[in-house]
Structure formats: C-alpha cells, structure tokens
N, C-alpha and C positions, 0 to 999 in steps of 0.2 A: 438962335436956337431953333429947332425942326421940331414940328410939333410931334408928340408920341403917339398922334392917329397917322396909321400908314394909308400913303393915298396911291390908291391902282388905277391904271391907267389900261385901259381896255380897247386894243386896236383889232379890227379885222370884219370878216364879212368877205359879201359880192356884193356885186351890183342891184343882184336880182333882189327885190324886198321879202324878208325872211326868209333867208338862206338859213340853211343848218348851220355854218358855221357862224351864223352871226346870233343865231337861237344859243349855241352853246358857250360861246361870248358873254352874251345878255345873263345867261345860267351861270354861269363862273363868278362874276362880278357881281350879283345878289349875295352869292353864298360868300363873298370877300365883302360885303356891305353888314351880312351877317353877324362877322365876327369881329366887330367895328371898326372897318377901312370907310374910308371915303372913297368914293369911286367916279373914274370917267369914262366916257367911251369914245371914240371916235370909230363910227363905223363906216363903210365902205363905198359910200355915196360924197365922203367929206375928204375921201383918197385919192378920187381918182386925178391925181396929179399928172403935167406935164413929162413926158419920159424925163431922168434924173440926167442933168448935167451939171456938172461942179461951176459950170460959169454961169449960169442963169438959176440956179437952186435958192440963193438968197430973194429972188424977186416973187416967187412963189408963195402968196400969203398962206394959202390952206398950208400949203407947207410947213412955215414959221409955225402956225398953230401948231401940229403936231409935234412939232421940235418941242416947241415950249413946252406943250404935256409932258412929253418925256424927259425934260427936264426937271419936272418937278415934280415928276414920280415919286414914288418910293420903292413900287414893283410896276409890275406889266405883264398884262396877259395876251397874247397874241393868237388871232383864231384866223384861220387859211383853209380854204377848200384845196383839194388835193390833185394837180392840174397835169398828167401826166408822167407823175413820181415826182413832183417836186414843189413846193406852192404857189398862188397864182402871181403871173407877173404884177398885178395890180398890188400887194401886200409885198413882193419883194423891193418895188420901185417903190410904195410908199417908205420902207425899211431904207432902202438905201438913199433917204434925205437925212438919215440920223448922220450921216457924216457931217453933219453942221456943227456935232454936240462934241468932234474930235478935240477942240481944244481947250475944253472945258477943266477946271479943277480935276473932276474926276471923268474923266474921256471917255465918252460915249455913251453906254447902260453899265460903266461900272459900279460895286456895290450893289445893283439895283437883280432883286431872283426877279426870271422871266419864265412865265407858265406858258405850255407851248402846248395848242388845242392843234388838232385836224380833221375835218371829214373829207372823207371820199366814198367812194362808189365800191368798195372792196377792202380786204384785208393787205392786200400787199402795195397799195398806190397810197393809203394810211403811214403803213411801216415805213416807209421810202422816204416822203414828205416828212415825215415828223425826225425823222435824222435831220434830212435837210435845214427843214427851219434853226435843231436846234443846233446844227452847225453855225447857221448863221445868227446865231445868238452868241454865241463864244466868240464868233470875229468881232461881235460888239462888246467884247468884252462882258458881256451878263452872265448869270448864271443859273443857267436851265434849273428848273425844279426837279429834282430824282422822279416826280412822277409827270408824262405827259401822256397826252389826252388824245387816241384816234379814236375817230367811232365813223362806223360803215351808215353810211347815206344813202345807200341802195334799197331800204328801207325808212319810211319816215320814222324817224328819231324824239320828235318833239310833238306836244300836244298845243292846243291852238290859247293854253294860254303861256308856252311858253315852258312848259316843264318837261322833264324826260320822261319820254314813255318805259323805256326800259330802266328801273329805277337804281342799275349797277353805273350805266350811263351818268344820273345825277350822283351818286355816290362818287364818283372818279373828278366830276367837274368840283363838287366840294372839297373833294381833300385837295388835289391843284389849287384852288384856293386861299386853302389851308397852310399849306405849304408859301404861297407865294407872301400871304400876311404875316404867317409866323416865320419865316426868313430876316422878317426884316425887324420883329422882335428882338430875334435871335443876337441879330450883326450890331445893334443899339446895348445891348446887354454886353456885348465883346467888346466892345470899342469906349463904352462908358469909363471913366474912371471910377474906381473902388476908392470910397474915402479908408484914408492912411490910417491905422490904429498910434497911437504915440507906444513909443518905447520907453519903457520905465528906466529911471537914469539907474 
C-alpha cells in the first residue's frame, strides 16, 4: 500500500551555484513540503551525467539515482533555465535517462502531475521553453500541471535567503505546487474503491 503523504521529487538547476532556476525549485518544493509532501531534490551539480546512450545508460550510477527518485515519486517538479527557446541540454539529457522507467507497471512519469518551472532572460525564450519542457512531459507520458511557471531572470528574482522578491513570482510557485500535491490527492480519491452500501433483499 503507498503511503498517503505524496512524495515530490524536485529536479533541475545549473551548474552555476544558486541559479534562479534552482532558487525557484528550492521555492516550489518548501511550499509542496508545506502542504504535507515529503520532498527531494536533485539539483544540477548530481545531473551532470554522461551524454544519454541507451547502451551504456544502465552503468551510469547518478543516473540509476535519479531514475529511482522518479520512481518513487508521486509528482515532480522540474526547474530549467531557458537555453535559446528550449531548455538546457543538461535537464534534457538528465530527462532523457527516464527511459529506463519504460518498462515499468506504469511506464515512465505515468499517473505521476509534473510542475514545469522556467527562467530566462526574457519573456518570449520563457514562452518558448516552457512549451517545450511541457511537450516533453507528455512524451513521458505525465501530466503537466494547468499552471506553469516562467519568470524573467533578466532581473534578480530571489532574495538571499531564498524567497521571491516579486511576491506574484512566490504566489505562482505555491499554487504549482498546489496543484502538483493536490493532483495526486485528487487521482488516490478516483482510483480508491468506494465501499459497497448492501442492498436490501
């Protein structure tokens, strides 16, 4: 039986130490800690994995790690800087080890909603990327959250302990959240059985 605290699994980041998109990661995943998820992270110094090849992908330990996070998900929040309309090769090649998870019971990120953050340097390399990502959410079969998350980076975004300066910014990364934890309420409430009322003879 799966326990009924949903557990979020927090991937993304740069390399660089406290990237915006790994501040709004870190931000997401308090406010999904808030509403009683258990949470992980894998940020983006524990990614930087060998280029993705289907013949050598098992031998890749960091890899298996994050395979196994996202196995035993229950949602997933994915945070990518926004790399010339589309997001960084480093978050896509980490993304494309999840094909280990193909043949699984439920193959891939199914079942599982995926909150889908971006920063960039603009309004329209945000737009661009956040289709993207959440295209490549649906080839894994998950299911984007109705609400995702770009915020311009062209501006500093976050304060130095970690929270949003513009407070529509933390508002947006809350209800993502929101959404990502109560999805999975939602799909345990649908999927439960209803105990039977007897029928009088």
């Amino acid at each position: 039986m799966t326990s009924p605290i949903p557990h979020i699994l927090g991937i993304g980041g740069t390399l660089r130490a406290g990237s915006s998109s790994e501040q709004a990661l870190r931000l997401a995943l308090r406010a999904a800690e808030r509403l009683g998820a258990t949470i992980e992270i894998i940020a983006a110094p524990d990614l930087d994995f060998p280029a993705y090849q289907p013949e050598t992908a098992a031998s890749v330990e960091a890899a298996e790690r994050l395979v196994a996070a996202a196995r035993r998900a229950d949602g997933i929040v994915v945070a990518t800087p926004g790399y010339h309309g589309g997001m960084s090769g480093l978050i896509k090649n980490a993304i494309d080890y999840m094909q280990a998870l193909a043949d699984d019971p439920s193959p891939y990120l199914q079942g599982k909603a995926v909150g889908c953050i971006v920063t960039a340097a603009g309004a329209q390399a945000g737009g661009s990327t956040l289709a993207s990502l959440r295209a490549t959410v649906h080839a894994l079969r998950g299911w984007p959250t109705p609400l995702g998350v770009a915020i311009n980076s062209a501006t500093p975004q976050f304060d130095r302990d970690g929270d949003a300066v513009d407070p529509k910014v933390g508002a947006q990364l809350e209800a993502l959240a929101g959404e990502v934890v109560g999805f999975q309420h939602f799909r345990r409430r649908a999927f439960s059985p209803e105990p039977v009322e007897a029928v009088p003879a």
